[in-house]
C-alpha positions, 0 to 999 in steps of 0.5 A: 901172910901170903895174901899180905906179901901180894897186896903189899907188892901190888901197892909198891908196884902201883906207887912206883908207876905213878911216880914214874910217869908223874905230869907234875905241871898240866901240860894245858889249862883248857878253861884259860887258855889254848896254850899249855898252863907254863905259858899262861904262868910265864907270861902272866895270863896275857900269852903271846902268840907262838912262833917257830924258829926254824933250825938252820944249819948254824944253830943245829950245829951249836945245839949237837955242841950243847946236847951232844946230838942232834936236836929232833925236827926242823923247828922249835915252837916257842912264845916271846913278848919282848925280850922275854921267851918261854920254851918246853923243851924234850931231853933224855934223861937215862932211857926216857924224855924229860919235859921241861919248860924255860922262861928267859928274860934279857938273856937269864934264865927267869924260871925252869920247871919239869913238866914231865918226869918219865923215868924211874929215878931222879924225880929229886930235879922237879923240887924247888931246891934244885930247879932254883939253882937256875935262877938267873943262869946266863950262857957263857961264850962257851955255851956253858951256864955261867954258874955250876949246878949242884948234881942230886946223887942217883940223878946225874942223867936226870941233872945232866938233861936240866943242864942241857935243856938250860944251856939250849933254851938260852941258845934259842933265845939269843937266836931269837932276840938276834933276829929283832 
């Protein structure tokens, strides 16, 4: 019995690490491309070179209205052809980063994937059913979405994270598309 509680211990303790540092989408497809796989899917295999959009002042301070903080570093790496940007952007969910990738087109959120889910709870946000909320999104004069998302019980911070990341990879690309 006693060997039995430890195995059956060790087991869950393995299944909760491994859900807890999920990669739920490979951050690079080597064999295809030097750029990560969610470029090489956003752009259908023909990826663009990246950029850099410098954070100015201006766009810092509508960033820190978005996510409640200053956002890190001097510059933002992202991919653009046309009117269309993809973005993989880093937010906090409860204590640790979320990595999340956008695609905007004409203003609209056209995809939003997590790449990687390192908390413990609320992994719920990488299934279809809530990341399709954010089809089509747009930003309001606010800096809001222009719809609201359903939250997932026990993943309000998690929720809170995919919101901002949206609402901010949108304000990144009117910054960008003003700019063309």
């Amino acid at each position: 019995m006693r060997k039995t509680g430890a195995a059956l211990f060790l087991v869950l303790g393995l299944a909760l690490a491994v859900r807890a540092g999920a990669v739920l989408a490979a951050p690079q497809d080597a064999a295809r491309s030097p750029a990560p796989a969610f470029v090489v899917r956003a752009f259908d295999g023909a990826v663009p070179a990246p950029s850099v959009l410098w954070l100015t002042p201006a766009i810092k301070a509508r960033a820190r209205r978005i996510l409640g903080h200053d956002p890190g570093g001097l510059r933002l790496r992202y991919w653009r052809k046309g009117a269309r940007t993809a973005w993989i952007l880093n937010e906090i969910g409860k204590e640790e980063p979320i990595t999340a990738g956008f695609v905007v087109d004409h203003g609209h959120l056209r995809d939003a994937v997590v790449l990687d889910y390192r908390e413990s709870r609320g992994w719920e946000i990488r299934y279809p059913y809530f990341l399709d909320q954010f089809a089509n999104a747009a930003l309001d004069e606010s800096l809001k979405l222009d719809r609201h998302i359903d939250g997932i019980s026990g993943a309000t911070l998690s929720v809170r994270a995919m919101q901002n990341m949206a609402r901010l990879a949108l304000l990144l690309d009117r910054e960008v598309q003003k700019t063309s």
